[in-house]
LOLUMKE-690464 format. One record per residue (C-alpha): x, y, z. Coordinates in nm, 3 decimals. Layout:
[rec [X,Y,Z]]
...
//
This chain:
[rec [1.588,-1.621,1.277]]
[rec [1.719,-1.795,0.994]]
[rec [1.749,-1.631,0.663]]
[rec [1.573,-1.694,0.356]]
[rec [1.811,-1.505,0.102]]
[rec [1.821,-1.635,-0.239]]
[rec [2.129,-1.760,-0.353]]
[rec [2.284,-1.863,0.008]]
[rec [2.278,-2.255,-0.089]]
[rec [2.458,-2.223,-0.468]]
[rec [2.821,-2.235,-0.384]]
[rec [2.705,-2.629,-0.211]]
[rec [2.538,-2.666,-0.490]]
[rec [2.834,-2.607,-0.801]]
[rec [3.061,-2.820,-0.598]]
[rec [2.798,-3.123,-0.578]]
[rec [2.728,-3.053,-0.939]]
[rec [3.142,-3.109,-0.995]]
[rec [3.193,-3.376,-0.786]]
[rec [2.919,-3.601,-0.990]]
[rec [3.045,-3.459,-1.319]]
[rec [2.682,-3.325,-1.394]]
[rec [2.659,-3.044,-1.646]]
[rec [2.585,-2.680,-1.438]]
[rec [2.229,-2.553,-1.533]]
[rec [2.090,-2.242,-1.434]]
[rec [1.729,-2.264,-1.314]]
[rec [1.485,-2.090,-1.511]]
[rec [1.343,-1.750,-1.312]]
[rec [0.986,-1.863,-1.157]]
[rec [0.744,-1.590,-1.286]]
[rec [0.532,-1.510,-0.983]]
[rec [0.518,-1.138,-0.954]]
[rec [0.299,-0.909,-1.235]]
[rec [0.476,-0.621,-1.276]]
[rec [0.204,-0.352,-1.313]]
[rec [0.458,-0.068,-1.434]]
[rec [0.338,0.150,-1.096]]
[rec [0.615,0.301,-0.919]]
[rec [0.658,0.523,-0.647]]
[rec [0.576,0.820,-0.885]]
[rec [0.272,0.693,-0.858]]
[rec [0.184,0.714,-0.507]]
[rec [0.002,0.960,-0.304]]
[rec [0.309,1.002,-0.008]]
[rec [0.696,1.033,-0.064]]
[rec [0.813,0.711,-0.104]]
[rec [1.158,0.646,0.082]]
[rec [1.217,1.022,0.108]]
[rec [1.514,1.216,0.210]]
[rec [1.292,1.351,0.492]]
[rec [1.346,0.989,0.671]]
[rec [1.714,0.892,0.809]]
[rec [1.921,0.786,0.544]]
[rec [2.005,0.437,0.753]]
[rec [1.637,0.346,0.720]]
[rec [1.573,0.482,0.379]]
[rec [1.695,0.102,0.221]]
[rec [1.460,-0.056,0.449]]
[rec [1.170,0.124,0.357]]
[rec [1.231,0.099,0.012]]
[rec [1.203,-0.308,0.001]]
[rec [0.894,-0.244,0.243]]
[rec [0.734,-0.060,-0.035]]
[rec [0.898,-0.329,-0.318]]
[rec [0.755,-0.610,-0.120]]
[rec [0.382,-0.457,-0.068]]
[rec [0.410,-0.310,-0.444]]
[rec [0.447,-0.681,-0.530]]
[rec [0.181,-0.831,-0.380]]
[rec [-0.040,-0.547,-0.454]]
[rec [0.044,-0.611,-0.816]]
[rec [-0.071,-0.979,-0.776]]
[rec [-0.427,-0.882,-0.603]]
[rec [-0.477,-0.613,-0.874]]
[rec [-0.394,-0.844,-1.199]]
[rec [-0.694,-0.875,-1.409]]
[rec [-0.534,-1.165,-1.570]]
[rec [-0.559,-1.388,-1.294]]
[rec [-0.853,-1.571,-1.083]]
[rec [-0.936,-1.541,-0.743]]
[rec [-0.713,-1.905,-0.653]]
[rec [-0.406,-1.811,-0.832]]
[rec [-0.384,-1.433,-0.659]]
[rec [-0.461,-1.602,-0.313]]
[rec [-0.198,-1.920,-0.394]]
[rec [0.058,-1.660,-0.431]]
[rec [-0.021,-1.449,-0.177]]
[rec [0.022,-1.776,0.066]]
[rec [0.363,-1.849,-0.096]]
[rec [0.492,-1.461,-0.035]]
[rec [0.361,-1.515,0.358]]
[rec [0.507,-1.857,0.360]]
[rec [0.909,-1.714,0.276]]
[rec [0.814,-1.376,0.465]]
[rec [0.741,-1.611,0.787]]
[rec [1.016,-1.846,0.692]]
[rec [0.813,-2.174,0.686]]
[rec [1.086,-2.339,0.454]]
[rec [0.953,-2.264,0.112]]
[rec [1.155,-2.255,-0.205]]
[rec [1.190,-1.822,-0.248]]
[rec [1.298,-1.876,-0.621]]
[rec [0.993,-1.604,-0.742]]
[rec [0.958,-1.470,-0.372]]
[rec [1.287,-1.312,-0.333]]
[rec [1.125,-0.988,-0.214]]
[rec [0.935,-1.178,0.037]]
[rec [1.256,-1.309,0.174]]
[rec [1.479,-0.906,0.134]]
[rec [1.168,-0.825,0.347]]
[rec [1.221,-1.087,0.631]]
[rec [1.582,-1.026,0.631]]
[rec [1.496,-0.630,0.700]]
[rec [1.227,-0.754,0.982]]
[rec [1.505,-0.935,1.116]]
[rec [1.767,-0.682,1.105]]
[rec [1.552,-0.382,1.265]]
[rec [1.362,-0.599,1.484]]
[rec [1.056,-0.530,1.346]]
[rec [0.721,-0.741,1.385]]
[rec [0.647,-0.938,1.043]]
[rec [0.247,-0.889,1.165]]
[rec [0.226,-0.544,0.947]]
[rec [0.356,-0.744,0.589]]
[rec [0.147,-1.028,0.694]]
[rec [-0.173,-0.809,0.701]]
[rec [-0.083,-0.680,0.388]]
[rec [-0.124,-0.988,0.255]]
[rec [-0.414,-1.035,0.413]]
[rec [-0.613,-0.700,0.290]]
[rec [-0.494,-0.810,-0.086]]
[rec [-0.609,-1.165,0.008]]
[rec [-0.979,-1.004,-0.017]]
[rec [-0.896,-0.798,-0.248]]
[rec [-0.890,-1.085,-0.470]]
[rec [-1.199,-1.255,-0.343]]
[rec [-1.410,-0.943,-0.212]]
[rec [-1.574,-0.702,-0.466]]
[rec [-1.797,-0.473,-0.278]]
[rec [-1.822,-0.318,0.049]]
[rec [-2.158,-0.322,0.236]]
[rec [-2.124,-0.011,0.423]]
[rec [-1.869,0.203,0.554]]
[rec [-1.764,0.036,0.881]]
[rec [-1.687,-0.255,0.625]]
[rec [-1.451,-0.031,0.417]]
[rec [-1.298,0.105,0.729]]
[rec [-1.242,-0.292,0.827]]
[rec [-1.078,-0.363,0.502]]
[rec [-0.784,0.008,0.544]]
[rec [-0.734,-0.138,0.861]]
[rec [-0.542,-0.404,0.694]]
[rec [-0.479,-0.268,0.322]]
[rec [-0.368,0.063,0.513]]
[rec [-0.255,0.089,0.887]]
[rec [-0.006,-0.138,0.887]]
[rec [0.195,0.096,0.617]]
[rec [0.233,0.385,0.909]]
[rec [0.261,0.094,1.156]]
[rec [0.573,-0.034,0.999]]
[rec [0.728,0.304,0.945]]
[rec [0.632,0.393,1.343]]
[rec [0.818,0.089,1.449]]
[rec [1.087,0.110,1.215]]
[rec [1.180,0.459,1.384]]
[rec [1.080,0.304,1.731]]
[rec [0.802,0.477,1.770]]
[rec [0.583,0.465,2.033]]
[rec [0.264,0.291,1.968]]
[rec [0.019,0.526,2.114]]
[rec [0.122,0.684,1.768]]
[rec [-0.035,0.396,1.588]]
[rec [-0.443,0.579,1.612]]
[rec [-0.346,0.884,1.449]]
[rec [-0.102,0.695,1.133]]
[rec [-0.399,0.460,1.100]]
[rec [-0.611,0.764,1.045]]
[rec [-0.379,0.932,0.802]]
[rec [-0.321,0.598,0.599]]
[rec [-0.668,0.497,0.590]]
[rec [-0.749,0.870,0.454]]
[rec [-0.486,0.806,0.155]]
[rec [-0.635,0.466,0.079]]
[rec [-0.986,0.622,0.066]]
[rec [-0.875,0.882,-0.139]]
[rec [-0.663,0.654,-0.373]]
[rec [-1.000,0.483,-0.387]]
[rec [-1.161,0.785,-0.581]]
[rec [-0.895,0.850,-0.778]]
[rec [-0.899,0.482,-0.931]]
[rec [-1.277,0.410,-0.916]]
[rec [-1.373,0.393,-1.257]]
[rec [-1.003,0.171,-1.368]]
[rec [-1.090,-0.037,-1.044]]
[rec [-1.464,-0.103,-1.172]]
[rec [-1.362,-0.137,-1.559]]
[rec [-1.083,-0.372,-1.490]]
[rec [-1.142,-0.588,-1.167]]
[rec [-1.502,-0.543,-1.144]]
[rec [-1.411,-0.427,-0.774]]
[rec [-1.582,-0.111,-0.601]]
[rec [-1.473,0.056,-0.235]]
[rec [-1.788,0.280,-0.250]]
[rec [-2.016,0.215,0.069]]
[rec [-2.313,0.029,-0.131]]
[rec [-2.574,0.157,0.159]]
[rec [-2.470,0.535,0.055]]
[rec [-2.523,0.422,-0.345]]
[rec [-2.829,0.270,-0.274]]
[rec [-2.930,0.569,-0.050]]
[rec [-2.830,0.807,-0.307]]
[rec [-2.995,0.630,-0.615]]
[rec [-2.617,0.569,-0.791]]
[rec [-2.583,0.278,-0.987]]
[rec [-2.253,0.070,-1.018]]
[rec [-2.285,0.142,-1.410]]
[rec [-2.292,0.478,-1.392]]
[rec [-1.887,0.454,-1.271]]
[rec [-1.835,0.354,-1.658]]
[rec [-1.944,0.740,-1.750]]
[rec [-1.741,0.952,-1.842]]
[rec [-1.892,1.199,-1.618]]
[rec [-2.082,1.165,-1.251]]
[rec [-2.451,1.177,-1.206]]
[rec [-2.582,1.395,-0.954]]
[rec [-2.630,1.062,-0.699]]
[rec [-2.281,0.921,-0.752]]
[rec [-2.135,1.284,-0.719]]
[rec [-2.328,1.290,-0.383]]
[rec [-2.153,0.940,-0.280]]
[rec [-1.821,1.096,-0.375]]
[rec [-1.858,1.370,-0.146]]
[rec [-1.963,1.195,0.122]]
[rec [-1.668,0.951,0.095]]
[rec [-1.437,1.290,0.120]]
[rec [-1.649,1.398,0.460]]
[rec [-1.547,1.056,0.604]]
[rec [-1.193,1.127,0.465]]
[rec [-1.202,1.469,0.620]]
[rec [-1.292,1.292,1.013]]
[rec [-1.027,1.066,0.939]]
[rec [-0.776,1.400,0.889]]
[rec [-0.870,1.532,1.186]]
[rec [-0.747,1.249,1.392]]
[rec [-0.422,1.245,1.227]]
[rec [-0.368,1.600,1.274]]
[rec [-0.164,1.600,1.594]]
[rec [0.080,1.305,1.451]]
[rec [0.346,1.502,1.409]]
[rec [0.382,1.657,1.728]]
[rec [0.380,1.319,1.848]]
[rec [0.665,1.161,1.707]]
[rec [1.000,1.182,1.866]]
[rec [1.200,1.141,1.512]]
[rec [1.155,1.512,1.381]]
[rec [1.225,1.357,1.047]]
[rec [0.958,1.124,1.036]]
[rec [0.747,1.447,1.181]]
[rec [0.833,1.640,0.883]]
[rec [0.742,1.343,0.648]]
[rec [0.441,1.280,0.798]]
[rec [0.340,1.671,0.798]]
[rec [0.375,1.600,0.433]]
[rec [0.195,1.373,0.377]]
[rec [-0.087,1.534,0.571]]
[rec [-0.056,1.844,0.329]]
[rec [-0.078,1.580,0.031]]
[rec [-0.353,1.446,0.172]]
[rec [-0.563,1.757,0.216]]
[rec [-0.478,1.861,-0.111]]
[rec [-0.607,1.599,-0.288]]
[rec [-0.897,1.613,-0.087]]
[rec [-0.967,1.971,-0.238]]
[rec [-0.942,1.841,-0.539]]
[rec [-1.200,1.574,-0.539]]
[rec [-1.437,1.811,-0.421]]
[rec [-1.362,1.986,-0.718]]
[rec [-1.316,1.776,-1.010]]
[rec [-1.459,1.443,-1.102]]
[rec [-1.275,1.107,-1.094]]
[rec [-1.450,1.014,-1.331]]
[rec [-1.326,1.255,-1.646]]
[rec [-0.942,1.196,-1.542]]
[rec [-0.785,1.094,-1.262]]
[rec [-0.705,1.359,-1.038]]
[rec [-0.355,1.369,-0.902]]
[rec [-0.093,1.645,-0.752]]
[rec [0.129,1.793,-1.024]]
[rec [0.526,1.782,-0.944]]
[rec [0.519,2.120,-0.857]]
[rec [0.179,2.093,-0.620]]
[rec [0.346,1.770,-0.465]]
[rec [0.681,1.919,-0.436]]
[rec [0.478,2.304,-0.241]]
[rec [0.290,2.031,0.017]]
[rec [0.604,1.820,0.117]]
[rec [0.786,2.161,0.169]]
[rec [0.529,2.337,0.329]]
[rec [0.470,2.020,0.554]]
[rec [0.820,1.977,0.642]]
[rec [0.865,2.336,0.768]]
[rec [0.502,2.335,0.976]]
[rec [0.643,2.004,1.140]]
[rec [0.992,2.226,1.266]]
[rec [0.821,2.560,1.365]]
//
């Protein structure tokens, strides 16, 4: 494949510029991405960790720049529904190399170059893309089966990627959809009210808020009602069926490092779990501390050796 790195065409370019006696100009920086200040600090899984080999470890981390980028875009309340998706198109455009200019897109174009290097398919970024894509035109979610439709693309392809970046086998793929689809729903609860206030965009099943007499409103409380507390939990009993089909991923995975990261993240996941049960999203957003995030990677990374 050819590559789309910035930069490769400017020594052709100074020389042309000297040989016609025209004045050097930089190009101004094309503002396409929207920072969001998010980070991997953020996140409910160990970004990058030193759990994973330390040859893949700068792969994954402009896997996670490139969908923190266009996960910015899809989330920026400052922008309509056109612009997000026009953007989007451009980052698939450089990631697939269809000869667009990557002045803006540069991460697009780091990320094919890694695809190319580690012979990985470009299908999980693209349906990255795609999930954010609705994200920017798709507010609510009929039913369940709907939101499970939508992880499928906003999630899977996140444990996809890292499966196939360790050349994995893909009967692995079932139970790291599972466990990323249980992060995104949880990640879901955690951000429900800033998701509502801000983007006017809800992941609760509207069948179970109908069924349980919760109005959209009410996620603007500062506290849950007794029918959108009852939505909440029964969001957490679908995450806890998707847990139990990503409990025997570990076992499953021939890199014992990616076995120990994945244990992890299965002992985040739980955790947090827990927690929503307990406390409401609503009040504060309920998160691991450093020293509960720090206990569950350990813990998780011994279970996945013993």
């Amino acid at each position: 494949m050819r590559s789309c790195a910035p930069g490769r065409d400017e020594p052709s370019a100074r020389i042309a510029a000297g040989v016609f006696g025209a004045p050097m100009t930089l190009a101004p920086p094309v503002a396409v991405e929207t920072p969001s200040g998010k980070d991997a600090a953020y996140e409910n899984f160990p970004v990058g960790s030193l759990l994973l080999p330390a040859r893949l470890r700068p792969h994954v981390a402009v896997f996670y720049d490139f969908a923190r980028a266009i996960d910015d875009i899809a989330d920026n309340a400052n922008l309509d529904a056109a612009d997000k998706v026009s953007r989007l198109q451009a980052f698939e455009d450089v990631l697939m190399g269809r000869g667009r200019d990557v002045r803006g897109y540069e991460k697009a174009a780091r990320m094919r170059d890694s695809l190319d290097a580690t012979n990985v398919t470009p299908r999980h970024c693209a349906d990255l893309i795609a999930a954010f894509k609705q994200d920017a035109t798709k507010l609510r979610y009929r039913d369940w089966d709907e939101l499970m439709g939508y992880c499928v693309l906003s999630a899977a392809p996140v444990g996809r990627y890292l499966l196939d970046l360790h050349a994995e086998r893909v009967s692995g793929y079932a139970a790291a959809d599972a466990l990323c689809i249980a992060l995104q729903v949880i990640n879901h609860l955690q951000d429900c009210q800033d998701d509502y206030r801000k983007l006017d965009r809800v992941y609760l099943p509207g069948d179970w808020m109908a069924e349980h007499g919760a109005a959209l409103a009410e996620l603007d409380l500062r506290a849950s009602p007794p029918g959108l507390r009852a939505v909440f939990d029964r969001t957490l009993d679908g995450v806890a069926e998707l847990l139990t089909h990503a409990r025997p991923l570990p076992a499953t995975l021939q890199s014992r490092r990616l076995a120990m990261e994945s244990s992890a993240i299965l002992r985040i996941a739980h955790r947090l779990s827990a927690l929503l049960r307990r406390r409401d999203p609503l009040a504060s957003r309920v998160q691991l501390n450093r020293a509960d995030y720090l206990w569950c990677c350990v813990r998780g990374a011994i279970a996945a050796v013993l």
